[in-house]
FIKE-682673 format. One record per atom (N, C-alpha, C): atom name; y, x, z; residue in one letter; residue number from 0. Coordinates in pm, whole numbers, plus 50000, padded with zeros to 5 digits. Layout:
N
baro:CA, y:Y, x:X, z:Z, lonu:A, drenkol:NUM
...
***
This chain:
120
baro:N, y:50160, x:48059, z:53801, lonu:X, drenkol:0
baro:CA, y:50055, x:48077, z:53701, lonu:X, drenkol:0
baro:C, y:50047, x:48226, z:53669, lonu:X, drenkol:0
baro:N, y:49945, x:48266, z:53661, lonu:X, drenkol:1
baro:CA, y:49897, x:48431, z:53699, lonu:X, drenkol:1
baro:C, y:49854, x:48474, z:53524, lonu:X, drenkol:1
baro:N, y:49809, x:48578, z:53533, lonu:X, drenkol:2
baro:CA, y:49753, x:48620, z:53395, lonu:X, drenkol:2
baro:C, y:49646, x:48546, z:53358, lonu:X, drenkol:2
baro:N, y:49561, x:48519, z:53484, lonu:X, drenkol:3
baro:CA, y:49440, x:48469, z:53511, lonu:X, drenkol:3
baro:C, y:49439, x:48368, z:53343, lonu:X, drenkol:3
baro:N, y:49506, x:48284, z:53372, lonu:X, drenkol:4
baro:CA, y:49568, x:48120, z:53284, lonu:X, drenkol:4
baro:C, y:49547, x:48179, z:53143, lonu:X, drenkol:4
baro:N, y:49589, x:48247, z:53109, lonu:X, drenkol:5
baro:CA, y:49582, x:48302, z:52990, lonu:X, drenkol:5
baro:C, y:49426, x:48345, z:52938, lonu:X, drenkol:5
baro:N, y:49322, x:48383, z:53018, lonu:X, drenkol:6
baro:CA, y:49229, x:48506, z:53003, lonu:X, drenkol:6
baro:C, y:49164, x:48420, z:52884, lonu:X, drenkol:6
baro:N, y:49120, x:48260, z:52912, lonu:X, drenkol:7
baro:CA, y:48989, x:48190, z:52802, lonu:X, drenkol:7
baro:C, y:49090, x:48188, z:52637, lonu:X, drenkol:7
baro:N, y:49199, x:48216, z:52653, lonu:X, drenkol:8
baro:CA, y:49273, x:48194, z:52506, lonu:X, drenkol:8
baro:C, y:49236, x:48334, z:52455, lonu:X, drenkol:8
baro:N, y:49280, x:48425, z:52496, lonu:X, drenkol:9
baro:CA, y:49241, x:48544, z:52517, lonu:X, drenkol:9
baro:C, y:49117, x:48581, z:52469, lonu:X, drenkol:9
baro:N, y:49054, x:48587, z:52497, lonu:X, drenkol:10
baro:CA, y:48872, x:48557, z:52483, lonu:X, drenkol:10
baro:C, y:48861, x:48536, z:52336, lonu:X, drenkol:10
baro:N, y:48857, x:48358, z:52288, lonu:X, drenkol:11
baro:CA, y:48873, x:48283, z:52202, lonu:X, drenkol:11
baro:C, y:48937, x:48460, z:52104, lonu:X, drenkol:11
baro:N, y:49080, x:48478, z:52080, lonu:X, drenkol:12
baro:CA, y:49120, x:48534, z:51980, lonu:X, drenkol:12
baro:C, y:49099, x:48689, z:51974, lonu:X, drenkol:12
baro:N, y:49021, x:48731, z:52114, lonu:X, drenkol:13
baro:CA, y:48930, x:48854, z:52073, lonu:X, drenkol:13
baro:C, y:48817, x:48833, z:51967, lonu:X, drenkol:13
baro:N, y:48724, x:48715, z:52010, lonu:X, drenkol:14
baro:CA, y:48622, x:48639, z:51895, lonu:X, drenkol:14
baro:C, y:48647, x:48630, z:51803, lonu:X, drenkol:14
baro:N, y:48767, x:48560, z:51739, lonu:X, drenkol:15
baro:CA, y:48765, x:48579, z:51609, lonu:X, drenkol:15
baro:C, y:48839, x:48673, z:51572, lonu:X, drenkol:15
baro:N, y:48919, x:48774, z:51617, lonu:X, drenkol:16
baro:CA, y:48906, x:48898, z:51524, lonu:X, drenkol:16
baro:C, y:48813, x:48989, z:51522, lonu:X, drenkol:16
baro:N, y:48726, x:48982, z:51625, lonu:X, drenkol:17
baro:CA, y:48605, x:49061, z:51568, lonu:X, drenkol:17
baro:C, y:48512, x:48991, z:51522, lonu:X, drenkol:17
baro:N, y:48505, x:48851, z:51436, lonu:X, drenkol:18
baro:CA, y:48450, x:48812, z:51288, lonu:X, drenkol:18
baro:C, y:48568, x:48874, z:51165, lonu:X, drenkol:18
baro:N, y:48480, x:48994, z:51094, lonu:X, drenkol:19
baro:CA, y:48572, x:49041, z:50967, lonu:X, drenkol:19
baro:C, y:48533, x:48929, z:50858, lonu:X, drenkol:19
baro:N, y:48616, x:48899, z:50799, lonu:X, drenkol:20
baro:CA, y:48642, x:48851, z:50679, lonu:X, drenkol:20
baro:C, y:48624, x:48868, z:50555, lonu:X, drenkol:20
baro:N, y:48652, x:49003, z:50539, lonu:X, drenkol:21
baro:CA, y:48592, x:49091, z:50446, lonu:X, drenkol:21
baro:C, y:48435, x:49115, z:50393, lonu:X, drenkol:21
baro:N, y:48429, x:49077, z:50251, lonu:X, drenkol:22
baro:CA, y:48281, x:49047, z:50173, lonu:X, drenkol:22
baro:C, y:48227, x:49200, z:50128, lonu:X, drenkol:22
baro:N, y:48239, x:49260, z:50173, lonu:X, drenkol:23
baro:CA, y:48232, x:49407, z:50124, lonu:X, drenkol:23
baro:C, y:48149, x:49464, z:50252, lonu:X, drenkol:23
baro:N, y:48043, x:49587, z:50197, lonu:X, drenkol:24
baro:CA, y:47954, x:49641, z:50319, lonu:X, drenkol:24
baro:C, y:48026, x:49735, z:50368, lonu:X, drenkol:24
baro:N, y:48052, x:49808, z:50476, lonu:X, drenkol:25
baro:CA, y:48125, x:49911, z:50523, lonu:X, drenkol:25
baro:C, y:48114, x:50038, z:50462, lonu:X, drenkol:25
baro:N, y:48199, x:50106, z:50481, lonu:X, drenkol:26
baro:CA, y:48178, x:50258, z:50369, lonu:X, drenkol:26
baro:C, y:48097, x:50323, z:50463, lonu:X, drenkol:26
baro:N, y:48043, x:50428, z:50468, lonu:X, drenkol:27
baro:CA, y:47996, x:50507, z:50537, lonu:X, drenkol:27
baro:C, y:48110, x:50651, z:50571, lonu:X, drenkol:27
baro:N, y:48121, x:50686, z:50657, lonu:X, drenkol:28
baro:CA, y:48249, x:50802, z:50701, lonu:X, drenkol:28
baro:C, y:48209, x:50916, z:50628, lonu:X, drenkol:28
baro:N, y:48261, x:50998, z:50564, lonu:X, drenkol:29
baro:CA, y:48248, x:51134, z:50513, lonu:X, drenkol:29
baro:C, y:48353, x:51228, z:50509, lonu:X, drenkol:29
baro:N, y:48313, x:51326, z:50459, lonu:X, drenkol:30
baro:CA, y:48439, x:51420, z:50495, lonu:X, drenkol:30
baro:C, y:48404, x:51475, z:50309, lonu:X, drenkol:30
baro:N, y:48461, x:51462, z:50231, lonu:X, drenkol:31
baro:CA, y:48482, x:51581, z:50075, lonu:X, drenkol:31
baro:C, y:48593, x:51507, z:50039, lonu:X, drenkol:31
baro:N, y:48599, x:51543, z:49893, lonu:X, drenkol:32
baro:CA, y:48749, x:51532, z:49827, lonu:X, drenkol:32
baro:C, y:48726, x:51431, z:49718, lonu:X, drenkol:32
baro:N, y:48575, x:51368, z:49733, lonu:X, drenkol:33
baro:CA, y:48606, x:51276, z:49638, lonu:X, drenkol:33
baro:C, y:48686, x:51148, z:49707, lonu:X, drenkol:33
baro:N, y:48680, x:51027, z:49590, lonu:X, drenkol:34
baro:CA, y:48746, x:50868, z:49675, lonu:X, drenkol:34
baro:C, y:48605, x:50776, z:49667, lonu:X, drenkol:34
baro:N, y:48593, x:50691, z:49747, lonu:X, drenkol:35
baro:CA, y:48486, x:50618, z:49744, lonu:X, drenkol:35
baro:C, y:48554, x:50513, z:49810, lonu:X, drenkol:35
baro:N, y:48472, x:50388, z:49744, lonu:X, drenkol:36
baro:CA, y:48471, x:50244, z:49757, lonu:X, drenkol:36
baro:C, y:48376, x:50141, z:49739, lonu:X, drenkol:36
baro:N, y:48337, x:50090, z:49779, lonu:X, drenkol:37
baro:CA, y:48207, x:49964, z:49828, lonu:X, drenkol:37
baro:C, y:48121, x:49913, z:49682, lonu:X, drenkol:37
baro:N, y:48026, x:49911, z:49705, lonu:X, drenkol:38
baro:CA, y:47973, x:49853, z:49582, lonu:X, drenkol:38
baro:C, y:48042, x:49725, z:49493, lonu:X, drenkol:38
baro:N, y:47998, x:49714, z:49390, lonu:X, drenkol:39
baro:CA, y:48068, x:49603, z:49339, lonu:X, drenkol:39
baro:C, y:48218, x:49593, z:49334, lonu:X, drenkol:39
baro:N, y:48311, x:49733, z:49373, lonu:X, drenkol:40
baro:CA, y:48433, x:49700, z:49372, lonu:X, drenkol:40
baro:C, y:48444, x:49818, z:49242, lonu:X, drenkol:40
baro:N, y:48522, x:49826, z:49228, lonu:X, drenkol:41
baro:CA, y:48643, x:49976, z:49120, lonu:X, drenkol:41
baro:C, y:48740, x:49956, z:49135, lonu:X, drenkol:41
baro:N, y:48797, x:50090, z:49122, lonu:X, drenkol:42
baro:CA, y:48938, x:50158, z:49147, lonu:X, drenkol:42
baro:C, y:48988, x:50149, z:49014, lonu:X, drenkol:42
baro:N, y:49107, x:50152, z:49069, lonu:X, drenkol:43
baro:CA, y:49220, x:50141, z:48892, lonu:X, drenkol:43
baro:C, y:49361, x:50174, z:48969, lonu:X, drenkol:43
baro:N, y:49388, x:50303, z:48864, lonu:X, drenkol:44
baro:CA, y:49558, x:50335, z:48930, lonu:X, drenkol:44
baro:C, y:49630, x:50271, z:48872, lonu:X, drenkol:44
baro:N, y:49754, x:50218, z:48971, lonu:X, drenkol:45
baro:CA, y:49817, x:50140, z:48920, lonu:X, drenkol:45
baro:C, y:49965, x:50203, z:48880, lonu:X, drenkol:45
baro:N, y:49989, x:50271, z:48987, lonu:X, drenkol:46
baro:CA, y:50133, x:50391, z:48948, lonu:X, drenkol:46
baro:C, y:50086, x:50522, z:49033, lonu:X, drenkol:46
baro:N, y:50128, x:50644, z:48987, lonu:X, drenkol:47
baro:CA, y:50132, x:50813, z:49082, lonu:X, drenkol:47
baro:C, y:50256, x:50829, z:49098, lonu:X, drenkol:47
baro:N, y:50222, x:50949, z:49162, lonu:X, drenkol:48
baro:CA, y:50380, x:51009, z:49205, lonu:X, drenkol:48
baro:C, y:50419, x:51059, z:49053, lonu:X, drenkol:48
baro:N, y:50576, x:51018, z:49054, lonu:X, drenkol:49
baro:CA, y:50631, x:51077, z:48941, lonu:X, drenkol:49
baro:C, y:50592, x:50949, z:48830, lonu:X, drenkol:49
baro:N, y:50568, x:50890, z:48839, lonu:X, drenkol:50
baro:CA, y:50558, x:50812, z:48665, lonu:X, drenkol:50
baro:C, y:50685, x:50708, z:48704, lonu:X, drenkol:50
baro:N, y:50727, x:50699, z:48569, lonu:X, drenkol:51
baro:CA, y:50873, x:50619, z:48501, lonu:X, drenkol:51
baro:C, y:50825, x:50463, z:48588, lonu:X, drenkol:51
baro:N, y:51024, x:50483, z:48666, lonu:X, drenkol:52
baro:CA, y:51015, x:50310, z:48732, lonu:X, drenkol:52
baro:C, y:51091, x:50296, z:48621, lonu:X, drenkol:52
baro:N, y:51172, x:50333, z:48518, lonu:X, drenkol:53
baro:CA, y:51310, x:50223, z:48369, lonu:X, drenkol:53
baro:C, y:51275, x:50294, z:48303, lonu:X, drenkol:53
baro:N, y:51276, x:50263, z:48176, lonu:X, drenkol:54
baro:CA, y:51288, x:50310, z:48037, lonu:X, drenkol:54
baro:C, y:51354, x:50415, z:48019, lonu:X, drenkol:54
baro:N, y:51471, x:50482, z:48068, lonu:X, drenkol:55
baro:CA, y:51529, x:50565, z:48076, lonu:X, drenkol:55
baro:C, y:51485, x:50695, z:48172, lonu:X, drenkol:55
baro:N, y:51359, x:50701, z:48244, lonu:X, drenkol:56
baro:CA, y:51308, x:50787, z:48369, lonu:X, drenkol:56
baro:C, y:51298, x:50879, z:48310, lonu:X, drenkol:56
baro:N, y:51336, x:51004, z:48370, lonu:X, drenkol:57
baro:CA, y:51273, x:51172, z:48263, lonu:X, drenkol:57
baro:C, y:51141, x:51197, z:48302, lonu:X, drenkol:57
baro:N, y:51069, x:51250, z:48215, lonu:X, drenkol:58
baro:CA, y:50964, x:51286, z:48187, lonu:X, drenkol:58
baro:C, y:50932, x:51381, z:48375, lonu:X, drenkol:58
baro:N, y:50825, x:51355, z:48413, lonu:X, drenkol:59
baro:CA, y:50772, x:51425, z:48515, lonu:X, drenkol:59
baro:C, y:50703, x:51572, z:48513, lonu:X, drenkol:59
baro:N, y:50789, x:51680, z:48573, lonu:X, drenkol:60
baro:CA, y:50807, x:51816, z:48617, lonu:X, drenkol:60
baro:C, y:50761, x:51881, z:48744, lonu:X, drenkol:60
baro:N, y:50632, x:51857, z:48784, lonu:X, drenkol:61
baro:CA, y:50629, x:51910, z:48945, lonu:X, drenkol:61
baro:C, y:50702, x:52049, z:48944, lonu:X, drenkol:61
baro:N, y:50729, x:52130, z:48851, lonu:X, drenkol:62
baro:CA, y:50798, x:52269, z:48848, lonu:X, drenkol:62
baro:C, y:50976, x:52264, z:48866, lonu:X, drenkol:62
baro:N, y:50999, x:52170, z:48809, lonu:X, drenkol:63
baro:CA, y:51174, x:52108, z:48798, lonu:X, drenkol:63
baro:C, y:51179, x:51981, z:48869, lonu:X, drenkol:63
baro:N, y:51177, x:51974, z:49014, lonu:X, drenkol:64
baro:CA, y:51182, x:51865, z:49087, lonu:X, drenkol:64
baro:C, y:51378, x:51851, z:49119, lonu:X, drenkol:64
baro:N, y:51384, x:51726, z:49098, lonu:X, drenkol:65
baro:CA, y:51520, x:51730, z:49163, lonu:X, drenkol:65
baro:C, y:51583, x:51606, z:49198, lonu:X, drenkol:65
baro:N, y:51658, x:51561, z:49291, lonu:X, drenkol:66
baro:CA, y:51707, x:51437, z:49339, lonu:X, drenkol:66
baro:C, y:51763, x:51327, z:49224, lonu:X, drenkol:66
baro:N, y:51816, x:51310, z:49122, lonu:X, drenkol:67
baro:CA, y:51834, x:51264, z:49040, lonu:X, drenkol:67
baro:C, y:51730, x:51203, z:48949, lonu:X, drenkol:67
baro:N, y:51649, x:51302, z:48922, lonu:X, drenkol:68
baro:CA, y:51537, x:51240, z:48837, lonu:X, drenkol:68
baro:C, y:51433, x:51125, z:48940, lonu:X, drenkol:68
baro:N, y:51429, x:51199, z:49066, lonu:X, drenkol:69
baro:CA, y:51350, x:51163, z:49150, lonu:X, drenkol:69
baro:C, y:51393, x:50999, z:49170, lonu:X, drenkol:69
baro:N, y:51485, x:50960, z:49145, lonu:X, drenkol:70
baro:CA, y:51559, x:50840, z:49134, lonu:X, drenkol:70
baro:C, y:51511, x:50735, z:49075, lonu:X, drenkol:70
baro:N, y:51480, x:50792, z:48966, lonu:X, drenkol:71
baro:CA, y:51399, x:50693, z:48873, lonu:X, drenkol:71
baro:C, y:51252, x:50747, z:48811, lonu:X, drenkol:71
baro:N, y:51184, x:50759, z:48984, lonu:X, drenkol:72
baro:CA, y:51037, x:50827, z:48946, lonu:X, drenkol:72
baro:C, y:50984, x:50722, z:49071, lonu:X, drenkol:72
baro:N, y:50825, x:50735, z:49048, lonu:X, drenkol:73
baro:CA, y:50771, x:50630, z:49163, lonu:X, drenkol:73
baro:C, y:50772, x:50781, z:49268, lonu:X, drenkol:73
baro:N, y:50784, x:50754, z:49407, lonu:X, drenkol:74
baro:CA, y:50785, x:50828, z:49474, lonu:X, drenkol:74
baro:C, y:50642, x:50900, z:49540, lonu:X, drenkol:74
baro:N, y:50645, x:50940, z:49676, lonu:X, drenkol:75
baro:CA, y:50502, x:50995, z:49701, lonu:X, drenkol:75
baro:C, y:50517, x:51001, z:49879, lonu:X, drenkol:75
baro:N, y:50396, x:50970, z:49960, lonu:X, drenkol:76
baro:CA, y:50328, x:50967, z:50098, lonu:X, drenkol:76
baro:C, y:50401, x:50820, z:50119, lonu:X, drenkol:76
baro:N, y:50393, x:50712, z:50073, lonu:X, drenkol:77
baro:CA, y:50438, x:50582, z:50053, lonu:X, drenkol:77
baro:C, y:50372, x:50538, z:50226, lonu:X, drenkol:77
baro:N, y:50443, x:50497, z:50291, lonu:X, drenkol:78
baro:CA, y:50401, x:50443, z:50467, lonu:X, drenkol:78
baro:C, y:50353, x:50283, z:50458, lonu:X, drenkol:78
baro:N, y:50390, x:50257, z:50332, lonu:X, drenkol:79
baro:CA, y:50334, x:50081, z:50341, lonu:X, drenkol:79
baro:C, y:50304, x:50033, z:50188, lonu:X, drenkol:79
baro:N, y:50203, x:50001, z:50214, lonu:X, drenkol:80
baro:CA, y:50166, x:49905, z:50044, lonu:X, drenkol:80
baro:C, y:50085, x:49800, z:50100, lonu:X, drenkol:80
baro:N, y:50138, x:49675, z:49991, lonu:X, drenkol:81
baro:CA, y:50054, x:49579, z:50009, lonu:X, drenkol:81
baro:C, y:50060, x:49504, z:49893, lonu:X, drenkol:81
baro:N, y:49946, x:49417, z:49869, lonu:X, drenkol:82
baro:CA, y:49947, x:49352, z:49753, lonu:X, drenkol:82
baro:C, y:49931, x:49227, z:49797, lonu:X, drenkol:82
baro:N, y:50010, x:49124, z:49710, lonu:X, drenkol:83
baro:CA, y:50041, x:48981, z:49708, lonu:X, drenkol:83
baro:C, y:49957, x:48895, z:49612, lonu:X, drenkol:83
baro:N, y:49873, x:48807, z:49641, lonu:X, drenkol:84
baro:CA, y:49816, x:48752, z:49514, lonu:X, drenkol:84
baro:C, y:49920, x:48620, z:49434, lonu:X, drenkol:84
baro:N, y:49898, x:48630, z:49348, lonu:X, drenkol:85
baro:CA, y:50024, x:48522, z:49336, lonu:X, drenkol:85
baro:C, y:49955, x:48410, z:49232, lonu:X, drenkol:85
baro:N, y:49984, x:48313, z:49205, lonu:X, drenkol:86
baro:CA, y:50107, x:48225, z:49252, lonu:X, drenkol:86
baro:C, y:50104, x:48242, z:49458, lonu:X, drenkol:86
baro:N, y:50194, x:48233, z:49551, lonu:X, drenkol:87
baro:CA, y:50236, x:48229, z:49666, lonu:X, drenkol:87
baro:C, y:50061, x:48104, z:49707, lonu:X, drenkol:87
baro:N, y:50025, x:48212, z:49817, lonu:X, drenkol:88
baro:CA, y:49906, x:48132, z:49868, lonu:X, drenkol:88
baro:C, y:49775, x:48130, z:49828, lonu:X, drenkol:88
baro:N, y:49750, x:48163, z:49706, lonu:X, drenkol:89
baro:CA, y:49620, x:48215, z:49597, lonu:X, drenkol:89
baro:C, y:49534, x:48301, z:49688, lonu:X, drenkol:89
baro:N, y:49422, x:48342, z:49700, lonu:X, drenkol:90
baro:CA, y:49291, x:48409, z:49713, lonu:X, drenkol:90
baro:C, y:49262, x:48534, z:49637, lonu:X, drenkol:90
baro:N, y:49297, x:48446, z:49519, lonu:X, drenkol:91
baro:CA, y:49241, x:48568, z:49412, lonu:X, drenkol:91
baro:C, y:49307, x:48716, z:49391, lonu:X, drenkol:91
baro:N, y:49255, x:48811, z:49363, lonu:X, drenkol:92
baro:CA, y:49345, x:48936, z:49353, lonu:X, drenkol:92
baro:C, y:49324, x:48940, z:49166, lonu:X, drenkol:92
baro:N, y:49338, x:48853, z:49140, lonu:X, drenkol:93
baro:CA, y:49346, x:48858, z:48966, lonu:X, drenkol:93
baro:C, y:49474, x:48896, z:48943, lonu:X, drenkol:93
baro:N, y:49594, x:48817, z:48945, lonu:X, drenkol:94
baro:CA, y:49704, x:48813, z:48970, lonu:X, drenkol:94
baro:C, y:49768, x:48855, z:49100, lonu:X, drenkol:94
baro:N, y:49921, x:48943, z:49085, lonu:X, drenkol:95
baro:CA, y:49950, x:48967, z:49192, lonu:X, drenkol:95
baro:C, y:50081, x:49039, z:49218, lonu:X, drenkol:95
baro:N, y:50138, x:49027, z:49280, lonu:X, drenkol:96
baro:CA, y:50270, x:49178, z:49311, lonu:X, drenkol:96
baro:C, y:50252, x:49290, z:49377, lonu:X, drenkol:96
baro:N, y:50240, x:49413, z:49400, lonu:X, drenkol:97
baro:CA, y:50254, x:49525, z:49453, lonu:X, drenkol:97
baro:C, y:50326, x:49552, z:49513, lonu:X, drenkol:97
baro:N, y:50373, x:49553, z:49681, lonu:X, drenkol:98
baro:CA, y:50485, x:49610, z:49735, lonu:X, drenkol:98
baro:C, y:50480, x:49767, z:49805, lonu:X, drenkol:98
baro:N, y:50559, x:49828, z:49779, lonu:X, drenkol:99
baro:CA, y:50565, x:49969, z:49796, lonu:X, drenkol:99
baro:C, y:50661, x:49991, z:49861, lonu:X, drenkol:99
baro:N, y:50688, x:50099, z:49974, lonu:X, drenkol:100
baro:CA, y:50778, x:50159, z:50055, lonu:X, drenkol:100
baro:C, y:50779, x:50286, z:50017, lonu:X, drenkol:100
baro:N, y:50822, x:50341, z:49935, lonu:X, drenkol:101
baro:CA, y:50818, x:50532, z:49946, lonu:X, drenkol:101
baro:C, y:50942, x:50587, z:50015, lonu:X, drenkol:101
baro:N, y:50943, x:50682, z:50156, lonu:X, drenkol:102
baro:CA, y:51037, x:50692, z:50211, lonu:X, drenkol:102
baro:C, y:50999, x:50834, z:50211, lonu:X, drenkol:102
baro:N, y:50931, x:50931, z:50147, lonu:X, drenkol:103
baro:CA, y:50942, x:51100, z:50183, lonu:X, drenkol:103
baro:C, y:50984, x:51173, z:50028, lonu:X, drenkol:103
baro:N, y:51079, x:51131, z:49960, lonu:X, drenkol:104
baro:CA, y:51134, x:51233, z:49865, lonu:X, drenkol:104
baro:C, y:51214, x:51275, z:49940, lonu:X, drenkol:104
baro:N, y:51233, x:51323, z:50030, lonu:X, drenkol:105
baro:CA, y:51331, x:51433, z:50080, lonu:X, drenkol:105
baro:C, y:51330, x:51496, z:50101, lonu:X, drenkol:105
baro:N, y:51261, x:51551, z:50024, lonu:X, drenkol:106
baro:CA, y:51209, x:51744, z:49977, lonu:X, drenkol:106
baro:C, y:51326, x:51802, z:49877, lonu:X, drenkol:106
baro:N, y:51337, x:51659, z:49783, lonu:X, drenkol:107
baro:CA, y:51428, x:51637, z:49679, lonu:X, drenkol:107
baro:C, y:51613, x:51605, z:49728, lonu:X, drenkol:107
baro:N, y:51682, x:51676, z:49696, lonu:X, drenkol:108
baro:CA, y:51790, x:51676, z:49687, lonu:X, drenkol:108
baro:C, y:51871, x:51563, z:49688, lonu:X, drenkol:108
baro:N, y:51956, x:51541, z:49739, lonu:X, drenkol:109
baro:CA, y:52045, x:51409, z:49636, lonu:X, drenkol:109
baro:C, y:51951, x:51264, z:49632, lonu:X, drenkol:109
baro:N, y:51831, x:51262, z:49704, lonu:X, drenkol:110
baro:CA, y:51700, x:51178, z:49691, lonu:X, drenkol:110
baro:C, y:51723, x:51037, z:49779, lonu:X, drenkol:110
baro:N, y:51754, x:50952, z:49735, lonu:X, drenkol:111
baro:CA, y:51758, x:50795, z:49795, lonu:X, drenkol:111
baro:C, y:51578, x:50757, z:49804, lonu:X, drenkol:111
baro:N, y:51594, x:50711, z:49913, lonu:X, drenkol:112
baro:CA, y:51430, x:50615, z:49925, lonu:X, drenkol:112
baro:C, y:51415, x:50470, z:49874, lonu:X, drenkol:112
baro:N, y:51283, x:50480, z:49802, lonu:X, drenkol:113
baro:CA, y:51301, x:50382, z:49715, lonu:X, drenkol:113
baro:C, y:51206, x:50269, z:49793, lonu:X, drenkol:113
baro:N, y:51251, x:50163, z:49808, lonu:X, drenkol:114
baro:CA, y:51205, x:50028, z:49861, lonu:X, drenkol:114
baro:C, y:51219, x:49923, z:49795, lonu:X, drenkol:114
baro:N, y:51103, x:49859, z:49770, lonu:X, drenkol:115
baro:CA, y:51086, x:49735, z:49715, lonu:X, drenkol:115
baro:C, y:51032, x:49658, z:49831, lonu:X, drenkol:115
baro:N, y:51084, x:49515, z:49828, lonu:X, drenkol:116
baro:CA, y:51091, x:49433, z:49909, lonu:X, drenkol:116
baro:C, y:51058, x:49288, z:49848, lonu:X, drenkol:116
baro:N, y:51022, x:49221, z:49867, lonu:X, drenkol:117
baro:CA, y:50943, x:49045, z:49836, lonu:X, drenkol:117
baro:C, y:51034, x:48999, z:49938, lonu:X, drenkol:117
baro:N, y:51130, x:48915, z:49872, lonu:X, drenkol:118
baro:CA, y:51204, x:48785, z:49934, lonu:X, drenkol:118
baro:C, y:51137, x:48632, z:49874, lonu:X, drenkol:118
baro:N, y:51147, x:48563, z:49989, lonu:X, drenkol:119
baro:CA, y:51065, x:48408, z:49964, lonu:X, drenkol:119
baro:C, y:51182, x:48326, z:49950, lonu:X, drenkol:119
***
């Protein structure tokens, strides 16, 4: 049995990933410094670099950066985010968890990478 066998499955799951899913019109490509997003949607920050992960976080210093504080700061150039709608299985983005990977404070000294992780 050759590749051949495979090609009509193949086919089939090229088809449906090129049906998007997504209810939103495409952005149009640009190049400036603003952010843009689809009609009918809005933006809302949810954490920046530097704002308090405990009650105890020091106040944020881009002038006094240092591995320690950086510890208990949200980090920055994060390689993975994703959001979970929750309860487990839901649609809705009403409700939800945030998962974050920040792995580049290591500009910062003494700097552990901070990972949050969703166990089922």
């Amino acid at each position: 049995m050759g590749a051949a066998a495979f090609a009509p499955a193949l086919e089939a799951t090229r088809a449906e990933a090129a049906e998007s899913t997504l209810a939103f019109t495409e952005l149009k490509r640009v190049r400036d410094t603003a952010d843009h997003w689809a009609d009918d949607y809005e933006r809302q920050i949810l954490i920046r670099w530097g704002d308090a992960l405990f009650a105890d976080s020091p106040e944020f210093d881009v002038t006094k950066l240092n591995g320690k504080a950086a510890e208990r700061q949200f980090g920055y150039n994060n390689d993975f985010t994703q959001f979970l709608p929750l309860p487990w299985g839901e649609k809705s983005s009403d409700h939800g968890l945030m998962v974050v990977q920040a792995t580049k404070p290591a500009i910062l000294a003494n700097c552990r990478p901070l990972s949050l992780h969703v166990l089922k």
